[in-house]
Backbone as a ProteinNet text record, in pm:
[ID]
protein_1_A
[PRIMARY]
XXXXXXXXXXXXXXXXXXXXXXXXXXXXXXXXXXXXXXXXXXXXXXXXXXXXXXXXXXXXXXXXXXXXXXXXXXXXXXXXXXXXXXXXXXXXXXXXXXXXXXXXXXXXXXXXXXXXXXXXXXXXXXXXXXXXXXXXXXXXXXXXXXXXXXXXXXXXXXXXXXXXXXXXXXXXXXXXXXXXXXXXXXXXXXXXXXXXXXXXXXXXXXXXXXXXXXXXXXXXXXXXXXXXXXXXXXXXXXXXXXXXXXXXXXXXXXXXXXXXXXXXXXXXXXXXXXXXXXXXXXXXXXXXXX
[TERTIARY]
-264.9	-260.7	-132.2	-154.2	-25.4	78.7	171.9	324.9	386.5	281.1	300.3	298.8	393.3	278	216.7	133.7	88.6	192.6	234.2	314	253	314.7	216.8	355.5	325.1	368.6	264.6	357.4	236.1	353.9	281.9	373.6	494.1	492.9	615.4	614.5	564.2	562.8	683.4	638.2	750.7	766.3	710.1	753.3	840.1	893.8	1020.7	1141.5	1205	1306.8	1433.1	1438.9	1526.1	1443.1	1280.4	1225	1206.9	1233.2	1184.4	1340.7	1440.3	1508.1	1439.8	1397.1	1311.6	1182.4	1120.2	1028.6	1107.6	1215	1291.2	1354.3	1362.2	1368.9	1328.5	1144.3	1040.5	1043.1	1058.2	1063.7	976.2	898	848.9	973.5	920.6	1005.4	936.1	838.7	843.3	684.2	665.8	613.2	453.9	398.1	299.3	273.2	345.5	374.9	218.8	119.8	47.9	102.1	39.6	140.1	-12.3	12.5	-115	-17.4	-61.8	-2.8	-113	-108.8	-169.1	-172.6	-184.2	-143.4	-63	-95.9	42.3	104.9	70.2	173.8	274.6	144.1	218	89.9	165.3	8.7	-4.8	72.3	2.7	-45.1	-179.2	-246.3	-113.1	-49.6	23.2	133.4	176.6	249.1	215.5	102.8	35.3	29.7	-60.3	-92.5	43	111	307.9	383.5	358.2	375.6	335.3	143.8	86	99.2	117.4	148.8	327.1	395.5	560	523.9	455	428.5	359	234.2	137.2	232.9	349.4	494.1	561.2	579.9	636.5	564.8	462.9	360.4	200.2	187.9	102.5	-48.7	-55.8	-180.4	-134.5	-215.7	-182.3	-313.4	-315.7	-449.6	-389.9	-430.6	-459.5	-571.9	-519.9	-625.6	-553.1	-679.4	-581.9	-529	-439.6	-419.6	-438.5	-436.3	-409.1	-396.2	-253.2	-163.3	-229.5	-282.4	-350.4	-467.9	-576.7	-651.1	-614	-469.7	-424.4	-498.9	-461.1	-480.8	-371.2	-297.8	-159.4	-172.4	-32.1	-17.6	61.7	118.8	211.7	116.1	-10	-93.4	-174.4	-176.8	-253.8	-381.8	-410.2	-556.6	-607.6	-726.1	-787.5	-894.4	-926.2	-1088.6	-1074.1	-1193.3	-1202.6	-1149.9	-1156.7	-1089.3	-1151.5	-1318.6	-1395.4	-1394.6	-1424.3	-1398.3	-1271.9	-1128.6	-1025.5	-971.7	-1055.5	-1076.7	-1090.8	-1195.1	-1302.1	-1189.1	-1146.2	-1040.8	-961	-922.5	-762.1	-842.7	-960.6	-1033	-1033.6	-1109.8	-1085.9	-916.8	-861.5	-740.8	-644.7	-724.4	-684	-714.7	-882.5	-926.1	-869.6	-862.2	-737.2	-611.3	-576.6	-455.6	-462.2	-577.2	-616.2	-614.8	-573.2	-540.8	-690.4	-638.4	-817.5	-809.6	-961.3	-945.3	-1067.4	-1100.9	-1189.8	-1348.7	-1394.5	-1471.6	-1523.1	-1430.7	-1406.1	-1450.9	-1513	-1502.5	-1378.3	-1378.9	-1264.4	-1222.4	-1103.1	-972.6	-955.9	-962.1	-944.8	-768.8	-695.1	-558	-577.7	-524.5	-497.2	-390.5	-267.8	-140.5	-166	-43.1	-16.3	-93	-204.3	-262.1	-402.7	-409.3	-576.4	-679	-753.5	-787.4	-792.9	-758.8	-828.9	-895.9	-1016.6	-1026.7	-883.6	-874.6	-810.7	-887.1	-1002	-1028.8	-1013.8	-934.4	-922.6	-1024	-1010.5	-1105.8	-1048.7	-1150.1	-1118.9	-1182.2	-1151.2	-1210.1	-1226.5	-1104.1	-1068.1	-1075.8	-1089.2	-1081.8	-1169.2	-1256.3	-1366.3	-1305.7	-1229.9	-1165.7	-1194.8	-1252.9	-1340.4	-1208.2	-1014.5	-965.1	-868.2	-957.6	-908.4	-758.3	-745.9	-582.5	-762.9	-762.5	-800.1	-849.9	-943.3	-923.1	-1024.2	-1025.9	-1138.2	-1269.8	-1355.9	-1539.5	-1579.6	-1465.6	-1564.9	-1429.9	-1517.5	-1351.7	-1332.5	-1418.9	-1345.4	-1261.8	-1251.6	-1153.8	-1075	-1062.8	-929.5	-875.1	-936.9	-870.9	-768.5	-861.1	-808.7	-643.8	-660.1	-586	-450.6	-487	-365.4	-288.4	-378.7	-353.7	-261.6	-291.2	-186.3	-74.9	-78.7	33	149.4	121.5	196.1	158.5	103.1	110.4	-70.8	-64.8	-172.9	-160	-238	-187.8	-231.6	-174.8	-126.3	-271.1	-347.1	-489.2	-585.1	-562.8	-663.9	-647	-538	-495.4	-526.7	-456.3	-482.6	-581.6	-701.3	-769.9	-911.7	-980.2	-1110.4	-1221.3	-1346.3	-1401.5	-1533.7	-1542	-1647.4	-1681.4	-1861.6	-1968.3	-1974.6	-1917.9	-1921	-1890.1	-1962.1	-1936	-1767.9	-1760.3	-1610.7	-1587	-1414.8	-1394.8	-1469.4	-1516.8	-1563.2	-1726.9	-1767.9	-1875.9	-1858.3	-1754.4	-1704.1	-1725.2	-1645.7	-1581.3	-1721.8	-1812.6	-1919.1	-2010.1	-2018.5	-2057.8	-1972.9	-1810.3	-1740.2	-1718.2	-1707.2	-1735.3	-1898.7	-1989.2	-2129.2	-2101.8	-2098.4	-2051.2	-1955.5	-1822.8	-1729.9	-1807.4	-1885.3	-1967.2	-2059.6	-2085.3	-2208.5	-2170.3	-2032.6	-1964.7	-1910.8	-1854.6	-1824.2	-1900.4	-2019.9	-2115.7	-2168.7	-2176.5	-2254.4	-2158.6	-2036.4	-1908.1	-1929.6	-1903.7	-1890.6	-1808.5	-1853.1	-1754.2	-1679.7	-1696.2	-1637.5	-1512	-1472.7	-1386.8	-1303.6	-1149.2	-1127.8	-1046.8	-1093	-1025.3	-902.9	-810.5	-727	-769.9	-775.5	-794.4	-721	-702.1	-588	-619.7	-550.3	-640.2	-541.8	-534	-402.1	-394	-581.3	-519.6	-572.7	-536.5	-528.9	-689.6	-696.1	-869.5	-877.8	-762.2	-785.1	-737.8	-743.8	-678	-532.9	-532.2	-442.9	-283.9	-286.5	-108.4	-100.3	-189	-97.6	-81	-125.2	-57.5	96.8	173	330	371	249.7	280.2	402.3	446.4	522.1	471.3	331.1	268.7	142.8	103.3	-44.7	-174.1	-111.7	-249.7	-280.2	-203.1	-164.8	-292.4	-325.7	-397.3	-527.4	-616.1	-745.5	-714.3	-632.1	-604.8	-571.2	-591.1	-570.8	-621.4	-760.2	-864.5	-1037.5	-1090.9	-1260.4	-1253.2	-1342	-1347.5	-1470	-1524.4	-1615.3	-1568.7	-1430.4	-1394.3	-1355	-1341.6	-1257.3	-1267.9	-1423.6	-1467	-1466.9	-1399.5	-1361.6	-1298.7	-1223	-1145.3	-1180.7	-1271.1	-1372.8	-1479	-1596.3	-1691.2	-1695.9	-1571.1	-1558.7	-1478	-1465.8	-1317.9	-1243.1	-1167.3	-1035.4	-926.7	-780.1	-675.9	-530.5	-593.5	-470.4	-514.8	-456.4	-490.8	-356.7	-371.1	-240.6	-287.9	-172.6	-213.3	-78.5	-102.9	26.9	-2.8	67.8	-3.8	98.4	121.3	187	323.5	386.7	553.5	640.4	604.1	573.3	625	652.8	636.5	701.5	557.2	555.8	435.7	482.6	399	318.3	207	129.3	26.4	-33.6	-173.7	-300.8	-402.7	-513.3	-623.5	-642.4	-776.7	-734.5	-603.3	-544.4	-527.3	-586.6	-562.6	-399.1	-295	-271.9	-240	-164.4	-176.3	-18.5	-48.7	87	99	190.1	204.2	345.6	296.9	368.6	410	467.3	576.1	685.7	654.7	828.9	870.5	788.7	791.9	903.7	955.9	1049.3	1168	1230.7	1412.4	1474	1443.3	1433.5	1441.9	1306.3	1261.9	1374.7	1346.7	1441.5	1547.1	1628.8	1771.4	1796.1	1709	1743.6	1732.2	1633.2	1603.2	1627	1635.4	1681.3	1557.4	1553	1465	1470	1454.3	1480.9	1410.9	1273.3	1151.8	1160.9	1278.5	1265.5	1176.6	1189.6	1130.4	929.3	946.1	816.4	797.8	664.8	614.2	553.6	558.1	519.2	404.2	255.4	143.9	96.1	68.2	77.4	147	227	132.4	245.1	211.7	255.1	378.3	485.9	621.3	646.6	535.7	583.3	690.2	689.4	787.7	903.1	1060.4	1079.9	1049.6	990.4	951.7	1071.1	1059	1173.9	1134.1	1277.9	1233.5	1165.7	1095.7	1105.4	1215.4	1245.6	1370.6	1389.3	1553.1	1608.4	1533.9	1511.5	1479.7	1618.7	1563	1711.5	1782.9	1890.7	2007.7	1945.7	1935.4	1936.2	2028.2
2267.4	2134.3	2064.8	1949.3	1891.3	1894.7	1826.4	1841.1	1665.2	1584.4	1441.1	1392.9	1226.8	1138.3	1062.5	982.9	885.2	745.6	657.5	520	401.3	342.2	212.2	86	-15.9	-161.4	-276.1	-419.3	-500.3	-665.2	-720.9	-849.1	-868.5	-813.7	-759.3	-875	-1023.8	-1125.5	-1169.6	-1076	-1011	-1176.3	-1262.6	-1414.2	-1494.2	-1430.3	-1412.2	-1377.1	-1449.9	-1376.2	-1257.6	-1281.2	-1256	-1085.2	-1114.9	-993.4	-901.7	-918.4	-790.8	-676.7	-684.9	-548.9	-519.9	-576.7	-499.2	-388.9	-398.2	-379.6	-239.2	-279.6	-189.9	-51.9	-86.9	-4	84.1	51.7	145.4	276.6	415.8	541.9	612.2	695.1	794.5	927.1	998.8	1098.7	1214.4	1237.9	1343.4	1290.2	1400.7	1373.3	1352.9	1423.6	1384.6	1274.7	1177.8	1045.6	964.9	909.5	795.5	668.6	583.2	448.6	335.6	315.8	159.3	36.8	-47.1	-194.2	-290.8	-319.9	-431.9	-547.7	-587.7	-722.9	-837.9	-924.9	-1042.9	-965.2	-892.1	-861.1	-1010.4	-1098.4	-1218.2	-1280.3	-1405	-1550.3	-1520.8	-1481.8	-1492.4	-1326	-1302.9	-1224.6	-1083.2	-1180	-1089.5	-1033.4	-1073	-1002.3	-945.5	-935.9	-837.2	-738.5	-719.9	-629.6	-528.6	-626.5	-563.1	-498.1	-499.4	-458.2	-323.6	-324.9	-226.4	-132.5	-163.1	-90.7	-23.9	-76.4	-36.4	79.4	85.4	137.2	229.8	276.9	363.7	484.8	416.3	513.5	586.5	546	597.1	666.3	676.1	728.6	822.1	906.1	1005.9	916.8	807.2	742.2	622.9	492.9	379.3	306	251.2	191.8	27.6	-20.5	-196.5	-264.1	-332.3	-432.9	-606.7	-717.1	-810.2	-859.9	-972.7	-1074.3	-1196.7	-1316.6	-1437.6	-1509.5	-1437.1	-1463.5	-1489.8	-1371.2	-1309.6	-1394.5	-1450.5	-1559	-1707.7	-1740.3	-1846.8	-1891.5	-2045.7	-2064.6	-2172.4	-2126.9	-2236.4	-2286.6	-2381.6	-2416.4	-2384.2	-2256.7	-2198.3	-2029.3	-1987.4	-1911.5	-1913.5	-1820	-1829.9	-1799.5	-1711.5	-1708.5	-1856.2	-1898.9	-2030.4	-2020.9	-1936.4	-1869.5	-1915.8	-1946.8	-1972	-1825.2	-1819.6	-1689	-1570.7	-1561.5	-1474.1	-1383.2	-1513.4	-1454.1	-1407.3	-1434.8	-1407.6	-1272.2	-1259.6	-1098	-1003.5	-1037.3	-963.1	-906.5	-980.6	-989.8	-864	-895.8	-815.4	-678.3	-648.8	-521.5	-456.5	-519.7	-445.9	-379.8	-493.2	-518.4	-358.8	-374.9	-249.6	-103.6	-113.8	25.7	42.6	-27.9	8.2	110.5	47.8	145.7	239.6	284.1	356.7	343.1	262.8	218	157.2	271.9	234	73.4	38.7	-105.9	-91.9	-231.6	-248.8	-191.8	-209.3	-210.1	-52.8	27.3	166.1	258.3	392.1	499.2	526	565.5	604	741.7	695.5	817.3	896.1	1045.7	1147.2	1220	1157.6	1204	1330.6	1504.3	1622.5	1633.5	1569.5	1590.4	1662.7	1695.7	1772	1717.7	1798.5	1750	1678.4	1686.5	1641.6	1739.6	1649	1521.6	1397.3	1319.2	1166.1	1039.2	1006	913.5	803.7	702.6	592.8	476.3	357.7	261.6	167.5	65.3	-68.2	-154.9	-205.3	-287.2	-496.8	-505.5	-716	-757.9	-847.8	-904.9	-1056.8	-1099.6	-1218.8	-1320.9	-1439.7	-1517.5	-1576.2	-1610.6	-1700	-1798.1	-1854.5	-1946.4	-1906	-1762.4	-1721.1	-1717.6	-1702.7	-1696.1	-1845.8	-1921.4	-2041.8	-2049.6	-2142.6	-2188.6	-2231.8	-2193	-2184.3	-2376.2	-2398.4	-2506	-2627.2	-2539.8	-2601.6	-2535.8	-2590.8	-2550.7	-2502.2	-2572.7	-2483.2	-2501.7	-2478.4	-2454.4	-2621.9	-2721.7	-2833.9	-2856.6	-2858.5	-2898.5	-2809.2	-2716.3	-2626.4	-2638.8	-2661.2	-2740.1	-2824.8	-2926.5	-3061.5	-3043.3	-2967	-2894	-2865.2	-2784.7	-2721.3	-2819.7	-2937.7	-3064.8	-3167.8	-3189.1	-3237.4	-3200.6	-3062.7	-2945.1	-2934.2	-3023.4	-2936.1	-2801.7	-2739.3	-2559	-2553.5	-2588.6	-2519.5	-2465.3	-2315.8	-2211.2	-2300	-2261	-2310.8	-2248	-2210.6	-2142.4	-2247.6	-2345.2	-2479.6	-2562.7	-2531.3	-2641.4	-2547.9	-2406.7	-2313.1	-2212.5	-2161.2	-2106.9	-2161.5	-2133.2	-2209.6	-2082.3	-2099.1	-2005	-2020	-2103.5	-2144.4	-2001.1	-1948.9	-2038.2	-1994.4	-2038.6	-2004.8	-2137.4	-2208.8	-2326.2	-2324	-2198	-2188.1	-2017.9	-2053.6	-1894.4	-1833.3	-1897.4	-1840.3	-1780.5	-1811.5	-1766.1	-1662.6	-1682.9	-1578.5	-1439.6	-1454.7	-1347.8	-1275.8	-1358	-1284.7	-1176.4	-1212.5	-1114.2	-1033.6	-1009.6	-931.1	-810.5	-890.4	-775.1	-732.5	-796.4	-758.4	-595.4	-658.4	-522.8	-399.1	-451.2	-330.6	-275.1	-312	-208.1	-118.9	-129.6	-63.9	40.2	-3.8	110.5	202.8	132.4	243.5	318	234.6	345.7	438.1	404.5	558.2	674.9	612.3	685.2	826.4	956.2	1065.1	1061.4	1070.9	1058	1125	1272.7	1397.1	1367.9	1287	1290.5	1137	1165.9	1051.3	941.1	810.6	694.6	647.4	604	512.6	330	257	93.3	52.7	8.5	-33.4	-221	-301.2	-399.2	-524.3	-642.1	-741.4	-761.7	-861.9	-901.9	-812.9	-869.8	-761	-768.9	-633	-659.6	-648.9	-691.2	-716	-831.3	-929.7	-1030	-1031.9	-935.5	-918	-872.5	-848.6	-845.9	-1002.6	-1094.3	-1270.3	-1283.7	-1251.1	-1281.3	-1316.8	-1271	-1268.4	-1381.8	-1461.3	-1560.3	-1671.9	-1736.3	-1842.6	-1959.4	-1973.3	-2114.3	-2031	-2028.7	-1995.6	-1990.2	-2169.5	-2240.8	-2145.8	-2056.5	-1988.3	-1875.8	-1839.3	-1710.4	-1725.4	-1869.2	-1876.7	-1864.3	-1832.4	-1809.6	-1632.8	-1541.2	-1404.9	-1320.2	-1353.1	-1250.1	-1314.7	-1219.6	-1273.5	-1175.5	-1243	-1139.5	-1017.8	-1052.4	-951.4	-778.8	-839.3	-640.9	-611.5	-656.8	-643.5	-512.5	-455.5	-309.3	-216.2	-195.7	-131.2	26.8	-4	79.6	163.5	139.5	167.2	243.4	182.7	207.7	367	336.2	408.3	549.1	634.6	785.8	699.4	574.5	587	625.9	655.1	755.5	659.9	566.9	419.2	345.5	223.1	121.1	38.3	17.5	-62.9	-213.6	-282.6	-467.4	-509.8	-633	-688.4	-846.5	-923.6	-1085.5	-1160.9	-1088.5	-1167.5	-1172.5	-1064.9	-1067.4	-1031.7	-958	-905.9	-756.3	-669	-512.3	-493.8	-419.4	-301.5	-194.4	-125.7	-91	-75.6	-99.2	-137.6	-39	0.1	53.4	24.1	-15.5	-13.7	52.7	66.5	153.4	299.3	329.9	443.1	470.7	380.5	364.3	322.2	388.9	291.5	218.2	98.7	-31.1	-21	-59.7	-59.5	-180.8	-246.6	-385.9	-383.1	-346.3	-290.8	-384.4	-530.2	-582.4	-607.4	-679.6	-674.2	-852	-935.7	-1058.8	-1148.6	-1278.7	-1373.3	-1338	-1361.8	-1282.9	-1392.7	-1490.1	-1556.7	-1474.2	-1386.8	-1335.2	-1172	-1089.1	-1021.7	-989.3	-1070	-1092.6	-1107.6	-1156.2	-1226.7	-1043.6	-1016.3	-912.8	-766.8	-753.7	-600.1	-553.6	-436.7	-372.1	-241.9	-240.5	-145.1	14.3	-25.4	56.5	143.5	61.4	125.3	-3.6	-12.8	-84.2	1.4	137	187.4	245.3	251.4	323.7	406	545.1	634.6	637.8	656.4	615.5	780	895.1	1075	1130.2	1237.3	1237.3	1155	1110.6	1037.7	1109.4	1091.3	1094.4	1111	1058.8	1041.3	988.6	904.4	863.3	952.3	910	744.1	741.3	595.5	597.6	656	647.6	689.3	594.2	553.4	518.4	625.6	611.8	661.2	739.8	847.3	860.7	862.3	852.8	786.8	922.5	836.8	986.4	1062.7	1161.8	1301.9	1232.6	1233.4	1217.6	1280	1214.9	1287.7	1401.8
1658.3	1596.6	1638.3	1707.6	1720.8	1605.5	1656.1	1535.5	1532.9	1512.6	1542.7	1386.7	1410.5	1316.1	1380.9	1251.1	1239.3	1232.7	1342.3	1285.9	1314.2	1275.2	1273.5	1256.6	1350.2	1347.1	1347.8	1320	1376.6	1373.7	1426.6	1422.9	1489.5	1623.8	1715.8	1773.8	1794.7	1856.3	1955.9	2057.3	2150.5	2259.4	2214.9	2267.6	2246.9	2151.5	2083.7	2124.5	2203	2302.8	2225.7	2058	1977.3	1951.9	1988.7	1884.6	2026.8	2143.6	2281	2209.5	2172.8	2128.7	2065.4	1970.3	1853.8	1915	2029.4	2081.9	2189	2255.3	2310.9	2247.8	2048.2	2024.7	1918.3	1992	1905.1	1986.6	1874.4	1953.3	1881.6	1941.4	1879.1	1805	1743.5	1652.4	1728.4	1795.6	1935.3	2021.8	2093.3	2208.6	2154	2095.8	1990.2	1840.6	1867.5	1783.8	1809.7	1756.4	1775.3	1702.3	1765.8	1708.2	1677.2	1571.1	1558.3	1572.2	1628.7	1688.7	1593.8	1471.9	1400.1	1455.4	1569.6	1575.6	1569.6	1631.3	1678.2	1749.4	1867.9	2006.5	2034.4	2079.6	2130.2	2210.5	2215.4	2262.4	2371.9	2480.6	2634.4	2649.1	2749.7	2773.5	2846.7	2943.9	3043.3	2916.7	2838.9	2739	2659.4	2592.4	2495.2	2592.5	2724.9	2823.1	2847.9	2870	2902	2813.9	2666.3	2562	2548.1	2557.8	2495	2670.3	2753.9	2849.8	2860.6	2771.6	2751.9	2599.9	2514.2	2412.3	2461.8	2564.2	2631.8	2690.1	2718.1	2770.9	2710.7	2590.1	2487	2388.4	2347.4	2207.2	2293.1	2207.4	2310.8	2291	2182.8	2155.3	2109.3	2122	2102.8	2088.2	1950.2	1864.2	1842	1908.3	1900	1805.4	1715.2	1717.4	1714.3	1685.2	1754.4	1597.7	1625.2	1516.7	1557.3	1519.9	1523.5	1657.2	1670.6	1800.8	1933.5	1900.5	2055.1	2050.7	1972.5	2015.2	2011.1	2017.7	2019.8	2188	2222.3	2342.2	2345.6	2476.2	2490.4	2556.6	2667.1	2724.3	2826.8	2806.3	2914.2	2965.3	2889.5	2940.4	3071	3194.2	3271.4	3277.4	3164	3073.8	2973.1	3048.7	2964.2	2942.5	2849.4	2761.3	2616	2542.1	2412.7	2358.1	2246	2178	2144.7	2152.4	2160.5	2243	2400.8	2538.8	2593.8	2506	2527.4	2425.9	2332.4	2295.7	2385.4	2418.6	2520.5	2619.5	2670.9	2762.2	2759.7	2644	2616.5	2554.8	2515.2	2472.3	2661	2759.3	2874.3	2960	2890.5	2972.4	2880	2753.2	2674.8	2744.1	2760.1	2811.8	2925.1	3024.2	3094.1	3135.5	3000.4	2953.7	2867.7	2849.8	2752.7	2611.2	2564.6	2376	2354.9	2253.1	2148.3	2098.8	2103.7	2040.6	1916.8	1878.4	1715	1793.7	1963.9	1990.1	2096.2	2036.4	2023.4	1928.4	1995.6	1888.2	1816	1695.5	1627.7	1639.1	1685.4	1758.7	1646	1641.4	1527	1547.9	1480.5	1481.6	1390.7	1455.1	1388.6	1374.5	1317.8	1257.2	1171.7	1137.6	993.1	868.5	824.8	701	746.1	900.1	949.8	963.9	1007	1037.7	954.2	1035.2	951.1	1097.1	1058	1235.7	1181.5	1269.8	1254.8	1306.9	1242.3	1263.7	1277.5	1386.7	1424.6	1428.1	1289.2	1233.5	1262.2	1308.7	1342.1	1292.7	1150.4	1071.4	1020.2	1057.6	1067.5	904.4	947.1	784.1	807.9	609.6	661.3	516.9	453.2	397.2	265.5	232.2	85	-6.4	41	-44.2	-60.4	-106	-160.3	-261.6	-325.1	-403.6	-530.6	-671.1	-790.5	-784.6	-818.1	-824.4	-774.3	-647.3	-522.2	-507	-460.1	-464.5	-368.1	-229.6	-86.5	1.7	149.9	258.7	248.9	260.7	294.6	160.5	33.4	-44.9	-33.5	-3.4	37.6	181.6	243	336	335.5	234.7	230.3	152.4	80.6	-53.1	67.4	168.7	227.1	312	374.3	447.3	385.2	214.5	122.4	108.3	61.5	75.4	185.5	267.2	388.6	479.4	390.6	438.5	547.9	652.2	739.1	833	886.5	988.5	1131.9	1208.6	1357.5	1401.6	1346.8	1414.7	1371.8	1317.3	1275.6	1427.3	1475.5	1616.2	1726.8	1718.2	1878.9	1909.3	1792	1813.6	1822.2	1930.7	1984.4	1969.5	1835	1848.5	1902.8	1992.6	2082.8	2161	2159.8	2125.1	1946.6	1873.5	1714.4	1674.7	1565.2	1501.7	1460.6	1371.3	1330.4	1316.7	1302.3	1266.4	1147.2	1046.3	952.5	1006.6	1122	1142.7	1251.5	1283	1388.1	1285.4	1175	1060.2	1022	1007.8	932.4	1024.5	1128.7	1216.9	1259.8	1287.9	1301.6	1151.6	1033.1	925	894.9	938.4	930.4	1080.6	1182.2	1279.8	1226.5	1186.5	1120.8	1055.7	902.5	803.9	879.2	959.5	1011	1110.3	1177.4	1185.7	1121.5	1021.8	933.9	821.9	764	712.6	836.2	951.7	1011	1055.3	1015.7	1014.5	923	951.5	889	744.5	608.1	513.2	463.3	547.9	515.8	616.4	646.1	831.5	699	590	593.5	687.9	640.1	734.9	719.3	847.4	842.3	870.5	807.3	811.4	900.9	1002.3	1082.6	1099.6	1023.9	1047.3	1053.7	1118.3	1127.3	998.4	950.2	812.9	736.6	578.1	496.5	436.9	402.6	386.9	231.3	105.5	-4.4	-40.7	-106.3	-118.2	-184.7	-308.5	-370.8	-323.7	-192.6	-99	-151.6	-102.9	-84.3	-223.4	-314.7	-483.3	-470.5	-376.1	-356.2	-279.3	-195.3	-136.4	-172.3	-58.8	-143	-165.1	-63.7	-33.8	-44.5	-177.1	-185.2	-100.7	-60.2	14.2	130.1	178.5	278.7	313.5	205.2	190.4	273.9	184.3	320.7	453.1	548.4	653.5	650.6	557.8	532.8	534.8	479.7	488.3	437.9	369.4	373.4	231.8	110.8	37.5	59.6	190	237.4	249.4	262.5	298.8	176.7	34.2	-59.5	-92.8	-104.1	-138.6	-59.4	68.2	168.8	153.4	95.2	22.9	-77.3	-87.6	-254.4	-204.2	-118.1	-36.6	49.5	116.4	229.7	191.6	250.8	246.4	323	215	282.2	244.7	339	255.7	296.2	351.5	373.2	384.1	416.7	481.6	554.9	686.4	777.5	795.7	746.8	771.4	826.7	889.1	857.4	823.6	941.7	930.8	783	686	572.2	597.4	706.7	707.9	598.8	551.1	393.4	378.1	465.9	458.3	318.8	290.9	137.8	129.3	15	51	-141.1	-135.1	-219.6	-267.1	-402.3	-368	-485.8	-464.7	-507.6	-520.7	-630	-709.1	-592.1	-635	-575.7	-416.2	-319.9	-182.8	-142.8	-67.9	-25.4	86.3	40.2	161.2	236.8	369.3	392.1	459.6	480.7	551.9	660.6	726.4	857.1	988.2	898.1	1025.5	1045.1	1184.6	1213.9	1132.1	1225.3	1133.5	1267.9	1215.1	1307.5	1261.6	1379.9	1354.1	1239.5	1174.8	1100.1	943.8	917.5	846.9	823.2	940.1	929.2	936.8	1018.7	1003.3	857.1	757.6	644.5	520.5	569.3	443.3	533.7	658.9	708.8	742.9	784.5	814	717.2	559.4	506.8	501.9	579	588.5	672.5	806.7	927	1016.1	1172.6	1239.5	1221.9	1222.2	1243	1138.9	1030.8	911.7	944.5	879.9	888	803.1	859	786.5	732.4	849	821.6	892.5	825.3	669.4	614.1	474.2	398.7	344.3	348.4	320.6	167.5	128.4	-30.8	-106.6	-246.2	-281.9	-279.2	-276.9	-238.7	-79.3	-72.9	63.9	187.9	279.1	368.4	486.9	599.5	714.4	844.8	925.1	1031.3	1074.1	1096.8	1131.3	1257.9	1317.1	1432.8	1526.5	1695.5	1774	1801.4	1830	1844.8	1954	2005.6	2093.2	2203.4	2324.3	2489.9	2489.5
[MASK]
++++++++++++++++++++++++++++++++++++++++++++++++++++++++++++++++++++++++++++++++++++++++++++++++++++++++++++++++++++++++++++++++++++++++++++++++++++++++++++++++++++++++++++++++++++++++++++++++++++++++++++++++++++++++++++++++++++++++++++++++++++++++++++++++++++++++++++++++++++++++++++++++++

């Protein structure tokens, strides 16, 4: 049985000229380390690719799924695909390099205390977690348009041929369930997923309106449903770690040097997902000296 963990990041938005140290100095704790990458690598194709190919070097396994970011479409990208087809993309550009993606069998990590598979699940938002108040997505919309507060994915993500992301969402969590009920339930799961698949992380929000851009209350029973024995998110910039109806959640980013310059990295840059460390949490610890 290997002698590895389980770690997990996400939100390394290595476009970030402030956040590539941060990225320079993710290490494994030995040669049998797997690493989940939650999402938000970064907007252009050739840098997510450059990333998860600098991480493929370092970690004996490497589990992708996307966030946000990565179906943005810019103006300084040499990739110009709607965001479906620009999935697609970055799922080949993955197998490649070998890192498991959402459109993958699930990788069975035997660390200490395994098995457990690990599932990279893409689920996306379909506007189900509204601000109290409003009846459907257009008054919450409208709600977040008043507000000030709307995600940069109303302007850069194109989910053509899909009316909208919310129809994107329903067939991507209609696909996930069906993977994961024919999933073995004796074999438990890791969630590996950008956003969070309960609503209750954004309760902490600062801009409420924020949340319909978070998740779908489609996955809410996920956790419930399924043998799961975690769950990895990020997307809120938020790292904690949380748990529900005894699961728990971990929220595993790095976030804008903005964000962490401000509050530290008290967790550690990388969370240790297995085995579970147990309270009080601990960081990652540093790799051994050359």
């Amino acid at each position: 049985m290997p002698d590895g963990r389980l770690l997990a990041v996400s939100d390394l938005h290595v476009g970030v000229a402030d956040n590539r140290g941060t990225l320079e100095a993710l290490h494994p704790t030995g040669p049998d380390d797997w690493l989940i990458v939650a999402g938000d690598v970064a907007e252009q194709v050739r840098d997510v690719e450059a990333t998860l190919r600098f991480l493929t070097g370092r970690f004996a396994q490497v589990i992708w799924t996307p966030g946000n970011h990565e179906l943005w479409s810019t103006a300084h990208d040499q990739v110009d695909l709607p965001a479906p087809a620009r999935y697609q993309l970055l799922v080949e550009r993955c197998r490649a390099l070998g890192v498991h993606t959402p459109e993958d069998p699930f990788p069975v990590w035997r660390g200490p205390g395994g098995p457990y598979a690990v599932a990279p699940v893409f689920t996306l938002y379909d506007y189900s977690w509204r601000v109290p108040g409003v009846a459907d997505k257009q008054q919450s919309l409208a709600r977040a348009h008043e507000n000030g507060v709307v995600c940069t994915d109303e302007y850069r993500i194109d989910p053509a041929p899909y009316a909208g992301v919310d129809d994107w969402c329903r067939e991507r969590v209609e696909a996930t369930e069906k993977a994961l009920a024919a999933h073995d339930p004796g074999l438990p799961l890791v969630l590996a997923s950008h956003w969070p698949l309960d609503r209750r992380p954004t309760d902490i929000l600062h801009y409420p309106d924020f949340a319909q851009w978070c998740g779908t209350d489609r996955t809410a029973d996920w956790h419930r449903r399924f043998n799961v024995a975690a769950v990895v998110y990020g997307h809120l910039h938020i790292p904690r770690t949380t748990w529900y109806e005894d699961v728990r959640f971990e929220e595993v980013s790095i976030g804008y040097p903005r964000e962490w310059r401000r509050r530290g990295h008290p967790r550690g840059l990388l969370r240790q997902i297995l085995p579970y460390p147990g309270p009080p949490e601990q960081p990652v610890p540093a790799p051994p000296a050359p």
